[in-house]
C-alpha positions in Angstrom: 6.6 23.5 -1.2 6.8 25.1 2.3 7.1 23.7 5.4 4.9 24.9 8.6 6.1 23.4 11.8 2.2 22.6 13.6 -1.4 21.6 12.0 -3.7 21.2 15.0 -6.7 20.4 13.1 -7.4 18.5 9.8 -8.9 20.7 7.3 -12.5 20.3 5.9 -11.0 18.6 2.7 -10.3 15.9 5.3 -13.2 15.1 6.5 -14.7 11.6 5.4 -18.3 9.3 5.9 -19.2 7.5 9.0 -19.0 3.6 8.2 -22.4 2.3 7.8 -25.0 0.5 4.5 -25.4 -3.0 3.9 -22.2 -3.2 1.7 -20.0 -1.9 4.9 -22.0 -4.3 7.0 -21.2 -7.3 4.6 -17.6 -6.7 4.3 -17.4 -6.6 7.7 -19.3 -9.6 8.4 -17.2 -11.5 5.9 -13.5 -10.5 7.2 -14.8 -11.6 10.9 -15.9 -14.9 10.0 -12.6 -15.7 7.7 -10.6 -14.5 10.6 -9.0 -12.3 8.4 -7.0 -8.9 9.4 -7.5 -6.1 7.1 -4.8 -2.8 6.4 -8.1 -0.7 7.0 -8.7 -1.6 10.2 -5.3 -2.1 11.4 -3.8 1.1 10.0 -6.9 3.3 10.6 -7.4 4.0 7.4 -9.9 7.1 6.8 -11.4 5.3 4.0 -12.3 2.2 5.8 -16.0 3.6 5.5 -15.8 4.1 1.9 -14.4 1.0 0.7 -15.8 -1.4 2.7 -19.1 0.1 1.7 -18.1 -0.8 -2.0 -17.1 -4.1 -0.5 -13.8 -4.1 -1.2 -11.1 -4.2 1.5 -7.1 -4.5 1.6 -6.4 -8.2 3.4 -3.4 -8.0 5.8 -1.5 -11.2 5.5 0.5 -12.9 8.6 -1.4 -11.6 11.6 -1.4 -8.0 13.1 1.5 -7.6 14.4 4.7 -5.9 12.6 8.3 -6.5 13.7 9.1 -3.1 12.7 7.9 0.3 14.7 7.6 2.9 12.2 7.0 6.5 13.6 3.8 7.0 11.2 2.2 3.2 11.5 -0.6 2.2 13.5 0.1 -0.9 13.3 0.6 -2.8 16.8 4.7 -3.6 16.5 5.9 -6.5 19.0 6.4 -10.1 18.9 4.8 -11.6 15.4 2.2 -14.4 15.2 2.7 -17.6 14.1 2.2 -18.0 10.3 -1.1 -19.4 9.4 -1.0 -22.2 6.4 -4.7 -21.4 5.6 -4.7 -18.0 5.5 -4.4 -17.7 1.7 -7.3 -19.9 1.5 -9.5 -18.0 3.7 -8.4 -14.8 1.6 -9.5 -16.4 -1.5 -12.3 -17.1 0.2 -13.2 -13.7 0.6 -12.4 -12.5 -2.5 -14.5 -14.9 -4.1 -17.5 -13.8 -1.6 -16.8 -10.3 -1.7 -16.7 -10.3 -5.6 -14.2 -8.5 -6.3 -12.2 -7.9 -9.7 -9.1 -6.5 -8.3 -7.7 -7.1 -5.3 -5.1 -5.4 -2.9 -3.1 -8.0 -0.3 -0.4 -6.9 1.9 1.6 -7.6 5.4 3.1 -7.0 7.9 7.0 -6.8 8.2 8.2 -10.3 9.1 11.6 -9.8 9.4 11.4 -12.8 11.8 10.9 -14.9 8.6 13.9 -16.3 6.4 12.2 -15.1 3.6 9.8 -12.0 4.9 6.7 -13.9 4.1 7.6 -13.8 0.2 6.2 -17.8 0.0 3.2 -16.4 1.7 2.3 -14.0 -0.7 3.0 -16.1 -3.3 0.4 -18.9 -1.9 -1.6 -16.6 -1.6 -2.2 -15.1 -5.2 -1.8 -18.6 -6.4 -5.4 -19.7 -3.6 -6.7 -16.5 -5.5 -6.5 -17.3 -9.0 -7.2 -21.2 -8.4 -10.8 -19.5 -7.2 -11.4 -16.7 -9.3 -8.6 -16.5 -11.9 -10.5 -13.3 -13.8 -9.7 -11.3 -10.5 -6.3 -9.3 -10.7 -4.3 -9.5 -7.9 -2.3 -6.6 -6.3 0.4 -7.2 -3.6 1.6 -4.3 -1.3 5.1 -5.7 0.0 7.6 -4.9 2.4 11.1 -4.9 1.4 11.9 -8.4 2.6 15.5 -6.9 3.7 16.6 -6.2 0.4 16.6 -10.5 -0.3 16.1 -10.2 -4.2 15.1 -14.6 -4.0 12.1 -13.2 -2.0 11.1 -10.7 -4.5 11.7 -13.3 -7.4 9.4 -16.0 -5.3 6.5 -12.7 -5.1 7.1 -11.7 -9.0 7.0 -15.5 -10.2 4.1 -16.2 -8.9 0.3 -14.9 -10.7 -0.1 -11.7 -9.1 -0.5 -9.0 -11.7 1.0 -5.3 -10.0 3.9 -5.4 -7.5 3.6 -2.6 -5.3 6.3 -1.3 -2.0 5.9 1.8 -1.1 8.7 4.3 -0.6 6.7 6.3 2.3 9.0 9.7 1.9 12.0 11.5 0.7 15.4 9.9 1.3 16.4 12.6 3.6 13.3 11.7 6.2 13.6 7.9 6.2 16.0 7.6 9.8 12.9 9.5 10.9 10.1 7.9 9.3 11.1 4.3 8.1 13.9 3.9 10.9 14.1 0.0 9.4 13.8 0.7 5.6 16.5 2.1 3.2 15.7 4.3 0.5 17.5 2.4 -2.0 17.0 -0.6 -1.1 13.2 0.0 -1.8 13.8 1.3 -4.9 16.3 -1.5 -5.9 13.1 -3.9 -5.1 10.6 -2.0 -7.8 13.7 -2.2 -10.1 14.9 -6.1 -9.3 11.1 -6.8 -9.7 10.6 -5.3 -13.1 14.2 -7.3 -14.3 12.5 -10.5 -13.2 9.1 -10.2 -14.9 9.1 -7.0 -17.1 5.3 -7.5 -17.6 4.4 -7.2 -14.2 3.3 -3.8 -13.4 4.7 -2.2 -10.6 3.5 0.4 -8.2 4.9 2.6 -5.3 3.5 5.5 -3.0 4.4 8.6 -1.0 3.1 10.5 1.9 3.2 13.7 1.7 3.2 16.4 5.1 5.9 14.9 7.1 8.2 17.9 6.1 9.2 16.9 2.5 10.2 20.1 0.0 8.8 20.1 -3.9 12.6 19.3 -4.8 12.5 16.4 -3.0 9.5 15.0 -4.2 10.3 15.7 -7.7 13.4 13.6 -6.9 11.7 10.5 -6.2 9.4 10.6 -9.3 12.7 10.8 -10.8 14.2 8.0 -9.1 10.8 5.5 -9.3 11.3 6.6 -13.3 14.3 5.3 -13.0 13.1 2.1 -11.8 11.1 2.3 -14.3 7.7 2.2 -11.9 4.1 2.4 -13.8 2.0 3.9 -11.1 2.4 6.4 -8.2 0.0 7.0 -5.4 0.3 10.4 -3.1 -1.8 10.9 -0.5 -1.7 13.0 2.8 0.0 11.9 6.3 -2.2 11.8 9.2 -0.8 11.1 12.5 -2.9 7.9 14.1 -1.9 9.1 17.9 0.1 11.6 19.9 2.4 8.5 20.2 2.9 9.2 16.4 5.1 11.8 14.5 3.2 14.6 14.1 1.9 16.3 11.0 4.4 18.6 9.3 1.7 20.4 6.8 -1.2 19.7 5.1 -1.4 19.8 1.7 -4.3 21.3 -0.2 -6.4 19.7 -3.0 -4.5 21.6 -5.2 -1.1 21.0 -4.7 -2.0 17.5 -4.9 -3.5 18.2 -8.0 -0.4 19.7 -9.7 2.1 17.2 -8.1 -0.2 15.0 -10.3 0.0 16.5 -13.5 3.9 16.9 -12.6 4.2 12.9 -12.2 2.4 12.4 -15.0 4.8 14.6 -17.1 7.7 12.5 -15.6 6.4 9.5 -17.5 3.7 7.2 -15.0 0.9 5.4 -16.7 -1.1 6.6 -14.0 -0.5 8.8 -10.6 -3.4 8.9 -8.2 -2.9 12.1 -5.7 -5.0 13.5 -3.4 -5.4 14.1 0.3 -7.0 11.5 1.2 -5.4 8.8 -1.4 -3.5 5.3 0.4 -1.9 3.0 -1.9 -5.1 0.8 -2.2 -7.5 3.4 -2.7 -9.1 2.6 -5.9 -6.6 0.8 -6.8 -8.7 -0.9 -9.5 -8.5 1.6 -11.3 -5.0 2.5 -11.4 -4.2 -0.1 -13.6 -4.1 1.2 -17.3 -7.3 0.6 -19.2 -5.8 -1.7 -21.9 -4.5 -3.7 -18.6 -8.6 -3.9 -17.3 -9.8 -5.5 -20.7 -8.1 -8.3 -20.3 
């Protein structure tokens, strides 16, 4: 895999719908009257469109504003909010309106908390299945600092996949993640599998920020080693000029062997394409035997 230094222009496979339809219209409706904060709007995802069309969105716990400031995140960095008891109420709420069957909750870093939000999340899962206990419930979370009693509180509780994302290769991370450490991530998708061996766990990568096809096939090792179930990997795209800038963008194809290479490595399931983010169908992701439940 080849690096090229500029990409002034996405591609055509880039190119994605317009938001619009009564589903988009009643998602939206929905997260503004719960006073919610959603990952899609916060992060700009290019799927917003999509999936909130299919009413289904990604809820961003503990207000929209990171203490981290990650060179790819759009996510406003700065001084946090103040935590919100009902927010896991209001989330459930949604859920529970929204009708959804799986659902994808994640945060902001709160590295202003003692424990990174961890009782958060949990509360939150718990509001879930108190409301609609059929609904599976995904959590995308940071890595609380490496605090393995935080990711015990998040695993105990009744979510069903344990997701963190590892973002890049290790090499990239003073670059990328400039708060994160390589393995201390993976150390979290490995301490969560020793505390609850049945939860699945989940992790993602972007690809275009100057990675090599060595690299990559690295951290399918190391995630195997971790012994991660699923793998998402989907393109980098820079939200601003304030941003890092994209490396490379990598075609259909290449995503579509980098699939069939993960797969080979051992994941129950590895969802890779250009314009895949960790909650991108995330429903299903989970392995089928998992959904008949």
């Amino acid at each position: 895999m080849s690096t090229v230094t500029s990409a002034p222009r996405h591609p055509p496979w880039l190119k994605v719908r317009m938001p619009a339809g009564p589903g988009f219209l009643e998602t939206r409706a929905v997260v503004k009257e719960l006073g919610l904060h959603t990952v899609c709007e916060e992060a700009r995802c290019p799927n917003l469109g999509e999936c909130w069309g299919h009413q289904t969105a990604t809820f961003m716990l503990l207000g929209d504003t990171c203490t981290r400031n990650c060179g790819f995140c759009a996510v406003t960095h700065g001084r946090p909010l103040t935590v919100d008891a009902d927010e896991p109420d209001r989330v459930a709420r949604a859920v529970a309106r929204l009708g959804l069957r799986h659902v994808v909750v994640t945060s902001v870093n709160r590295d202003d908390l003692p424990d990174g939000g961890a009782a958060h999340f949990a509360a939150t899962a718990e509001a879930i299945k108190a409301l609609v206990p059929a609904t599976r419930v995904e959590v995308l979370v940071p890595d609380f600092q490496g605090d393995r009693d935080a990711v015990r509180t998040v695993v105990e509780s009744p979510i069903d996949i344990l997701n963190h994302n590892l973002e890049t290769v290790p090499r990239l991370y003073k670059r990328v993640r400039p708060g994160a450490r390589y393995q201390r991530s993976l150390g979290l998708l490995a301490d969560a599998r020793r505390v609850r061996p049945s939860c699945l766990s989940k992790a993602g990568l972007m690809l275009g920020l100057g990675e090599n096809h060595d690299e990559l096939r690295q951290v399918f090792s190391d995630l195997r080693q971790a012994d991660c179930d699923i793998l998402t990997l989907g393109q980098y795209l820079r939200p601003s000029a304030a941003h890092l800038p994209v490396e490379r963008y990598v075609p259909p194809e290449e995503f579509a062997a980098l699939r069939e290479e993960a797969l080979a490595a051992g994941f129950r399931h590895v969802e890779s394409g250009p314009l895949v983010r960790s909650s991108y169908h995330a429903w299903a992701h989970v392995p089928q035997e998992t959904r008949e439940k």
